[in-house]
N, C-alpha and C positions, 0 to 999 in steps of 0.2 A: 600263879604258883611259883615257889620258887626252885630250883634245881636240883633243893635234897627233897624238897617234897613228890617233887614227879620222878625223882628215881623209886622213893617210898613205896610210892602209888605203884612201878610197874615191876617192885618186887613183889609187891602184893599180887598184882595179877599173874604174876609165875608160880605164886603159889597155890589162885585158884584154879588156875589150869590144871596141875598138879590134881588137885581133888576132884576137880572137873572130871580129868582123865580116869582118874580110881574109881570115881564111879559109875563111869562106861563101862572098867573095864569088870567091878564088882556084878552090875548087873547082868552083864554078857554070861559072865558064867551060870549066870540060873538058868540060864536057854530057855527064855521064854521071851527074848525079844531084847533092843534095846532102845533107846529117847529117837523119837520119827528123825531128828536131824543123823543122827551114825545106821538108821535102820538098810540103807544102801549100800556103805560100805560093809554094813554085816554081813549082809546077805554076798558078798560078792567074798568074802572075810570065809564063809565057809563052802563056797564051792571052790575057791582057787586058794586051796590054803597053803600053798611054796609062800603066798604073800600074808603077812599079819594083817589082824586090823586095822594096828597104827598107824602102820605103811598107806591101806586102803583110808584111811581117814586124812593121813595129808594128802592123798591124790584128791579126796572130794572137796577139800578146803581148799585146794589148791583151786579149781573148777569155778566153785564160788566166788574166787576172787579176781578169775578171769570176767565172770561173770558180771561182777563190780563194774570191772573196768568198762566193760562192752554197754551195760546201763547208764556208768555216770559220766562217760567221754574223758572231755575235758574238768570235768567237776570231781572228778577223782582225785581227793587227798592223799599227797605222795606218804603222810606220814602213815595213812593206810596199810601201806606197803609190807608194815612193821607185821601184818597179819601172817603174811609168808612164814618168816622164820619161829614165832610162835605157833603155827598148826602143825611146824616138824617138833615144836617142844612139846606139844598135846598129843601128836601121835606117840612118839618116844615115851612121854609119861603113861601113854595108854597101855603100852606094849609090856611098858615095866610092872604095870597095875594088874595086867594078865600072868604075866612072872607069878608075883607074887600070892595068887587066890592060887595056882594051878594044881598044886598041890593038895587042895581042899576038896573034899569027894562031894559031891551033891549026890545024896543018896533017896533022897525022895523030891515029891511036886510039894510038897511043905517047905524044904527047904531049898528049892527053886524059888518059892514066892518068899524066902526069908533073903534072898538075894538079891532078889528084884528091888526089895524095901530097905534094906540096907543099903543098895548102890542107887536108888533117888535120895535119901540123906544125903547121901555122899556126897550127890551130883549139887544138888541144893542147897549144898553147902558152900562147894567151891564156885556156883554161878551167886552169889550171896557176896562173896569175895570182891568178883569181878565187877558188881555193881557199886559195891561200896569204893573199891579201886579207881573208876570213873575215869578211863586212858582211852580205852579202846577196844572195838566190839571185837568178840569172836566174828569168824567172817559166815556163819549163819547169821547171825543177829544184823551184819553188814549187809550180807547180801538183801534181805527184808527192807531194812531201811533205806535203799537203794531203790527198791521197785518203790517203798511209800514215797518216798522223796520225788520220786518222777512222776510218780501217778495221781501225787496228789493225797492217794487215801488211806487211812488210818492201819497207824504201824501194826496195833495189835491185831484188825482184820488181816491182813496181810501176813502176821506172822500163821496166824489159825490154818490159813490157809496154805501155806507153803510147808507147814506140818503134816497137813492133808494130802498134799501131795508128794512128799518124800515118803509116806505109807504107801500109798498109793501103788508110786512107780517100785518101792522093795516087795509090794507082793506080784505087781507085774513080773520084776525083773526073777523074782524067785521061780514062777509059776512055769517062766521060759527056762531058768538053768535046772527047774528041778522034774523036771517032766508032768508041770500041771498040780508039784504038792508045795506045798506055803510053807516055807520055812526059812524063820531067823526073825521073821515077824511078828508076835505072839501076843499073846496077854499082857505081858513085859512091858511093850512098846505103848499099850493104853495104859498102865498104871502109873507107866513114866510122863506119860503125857500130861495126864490129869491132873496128880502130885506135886510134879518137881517145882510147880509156879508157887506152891500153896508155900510149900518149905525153904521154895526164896524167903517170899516175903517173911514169913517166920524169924528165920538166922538173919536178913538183914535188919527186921526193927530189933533186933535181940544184941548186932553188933556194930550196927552201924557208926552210934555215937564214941565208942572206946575207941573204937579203933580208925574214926578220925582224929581225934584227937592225938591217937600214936604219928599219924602222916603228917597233919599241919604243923607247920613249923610258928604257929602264933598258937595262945591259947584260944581253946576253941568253948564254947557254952553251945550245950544241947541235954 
């Protein structure tokens, strides 16, 4: 590729972050949960709330990319690195994404779940972005490919599973900060789960081919 095309490419991915983050932060506001990978910092997002989400979401990217590191030693791609300063742009876009709804009253569990469905478009949209972008993983997705890469086994088990277990340890970690009640992990967080893969795939066969053809610098046929 060449050097105006891979700038292309990771303006695009700043812009699905960007959506990415709106619709963490669309969904948060229905309070019924939000996608298994931010369900930890949610949960920590409303018992210690001097801190934002955002904030709390680059702390746990941050984690993951320690995390990286300690799984792939020496096999760790410096340009990886580049994950750092985009989980403070996804936090920041999150915070902004929270700005923005705050003002919107959710006055019933109707429009909770009109919330939740709107911010998986959202979300599905801007991970639709990032796929068709093709630079470089969010550092969930990094971290996953990380354990498949060493272990050998199949990324999308591995993802199911590390989904599994970010629910998991947010309704542990709730049950301990909230004296035994579940909260921040909700309906929300299954709907997001379910959904957000379906409405990938959706917006990427829907944009994939235009909006390569915007990035390569040759004409492209698809």
């Amino acid at each position: 590729m060449s050097k105006k095309e891979i700038a292309k490419r990771y303006i695009l991915f700043t812009i699905s972050l960007f959506f990415s983050a709106l619709g963490v932060a669309v969904t948060k506001h229905g309070a019924l949960g939000v996608s298994p990978i931010s369900s930890i910092a949610n949960v920590f997002s409303i018992k210690f709330i001097s801190i934002s989400l955002g904030m709390w979401l680059i702390l746990w990217n941050c984690i993951l990319i320690i995390g990286q590191i300690i799984i792939l030693r020496k096999d760790f791609k410096r340009i990886q690195l580049l994950q750092i300063p985009l989980s403070f742009l996804f936090g920041y876009f999150t915070d902004f994404g929270m700005w923005c709804v705050s003002s919107i009253t959710v006055s019933s569990y109707i429009v909770q779940l009109l919330f939740v469905l709107i911010g998986v478009v959202i979300l599905g949209f801007g991970i639709s972005l990032s796929v068709i972008a093709n630079v470089i993983m969010n550092s969930g997705e990094a971290f996953v490919k990380a354990i498949s890469d060493k272990s050998g086994k199949n990324f999308g088990n591995i993802k199911i599973g590390f989904d599994i277990c970010n629910v998991i340890l947010s309704l542990i970690l709730s049950m301990l900060l909230f004296n035994g009640t579940i909260i921040g992990t909700r309906e929300g967080t299954i709907i997001t789960a379910v959904f957000t893969g379906m409405i990938v795939k959706i917006f990427t066969k829907m944009l994939n081919c235009p909006l390569q053809k915007v990035l390569a610098t040759k004409a492209v046929t698809c």
